[in-house]
Phi, psi and omega in degrees: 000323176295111183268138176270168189276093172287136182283319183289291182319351196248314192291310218278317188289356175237340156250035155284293194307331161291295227261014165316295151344279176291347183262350091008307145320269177003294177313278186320303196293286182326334204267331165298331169293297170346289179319317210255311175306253218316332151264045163072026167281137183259194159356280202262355169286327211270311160326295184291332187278356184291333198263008184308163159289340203265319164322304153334317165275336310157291173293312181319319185292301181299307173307340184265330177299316196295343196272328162345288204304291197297343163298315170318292170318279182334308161314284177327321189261334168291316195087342216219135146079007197306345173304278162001275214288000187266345177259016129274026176265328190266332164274334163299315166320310184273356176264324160294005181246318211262341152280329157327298204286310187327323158321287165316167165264130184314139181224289162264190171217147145292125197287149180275008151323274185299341189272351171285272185306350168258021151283321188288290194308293174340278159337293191299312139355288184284349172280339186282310157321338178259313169314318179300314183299312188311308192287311185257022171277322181271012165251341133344305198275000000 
């Protein structure tokens, strides 16, 4: 009855959730400037607007996919337990960022609205993400 725990599905679905995220980033900060320096934004506007709520939602929105995604892969590649690894997918996740940030030099703080809803959201997401592998692994068979 005891299923082990794929590693790999678990190591490929927690650097889904990094490195989706930043490569989005990646996109996303260069194409904003742009956007926003041609209409005669300056600095320090394009800075309060980053830290906006729609921005906020927004990141928020993307992170909850990626945790989506990696549970899903993560499912996918165990075959076995895919609910499990997509919500240890999100938790192995939040634990490489809070040891990350723990590091770092404080730089803005994150308001705890989000950081709420992406604890919730987040979790369900990858869990949901382990279902989907789960559900269309078994209409595969």
């Amino acid at each position: 009855m005891k299923e082990r725990l794929s590693i790999k599905g678990l190591l490929v679905g927690v650097l889904l959730t990094w490195v989706l995220p930043l490569m989005s980033a990646i996109v996303f900060a260069p194409v904003s400037y742009v956007i926003w320096k041609r209409q005669g934004m300056s600095t320090d506007d394009m800075v309060a607007r980053l830290g906006g709520t729609p921005i906020l939602l927004l990141t928020l929105t993307i992170i909850v996919g990626c945790d989506f995604i990696g549970g899903y892969i993560a499912g996918r590649i165990a075959k076995k337990s895919q609910v499990v690894h997509g919500a240890l997918v999100f938790i192995l996740s939040a634990l490489v960022g809070f040891t990350w940030h723990s590091f770092s030099p404080p730089t803005t703080a994150t308001p705890s609205w989000w950081l709420g809803a992406w604890y919730i959201l987040g979790i369900l997401f990858a869990m949901w993400g382990g279902f989907v592998s789960k559900r269309l692994a078994e209409v595969d068979d």
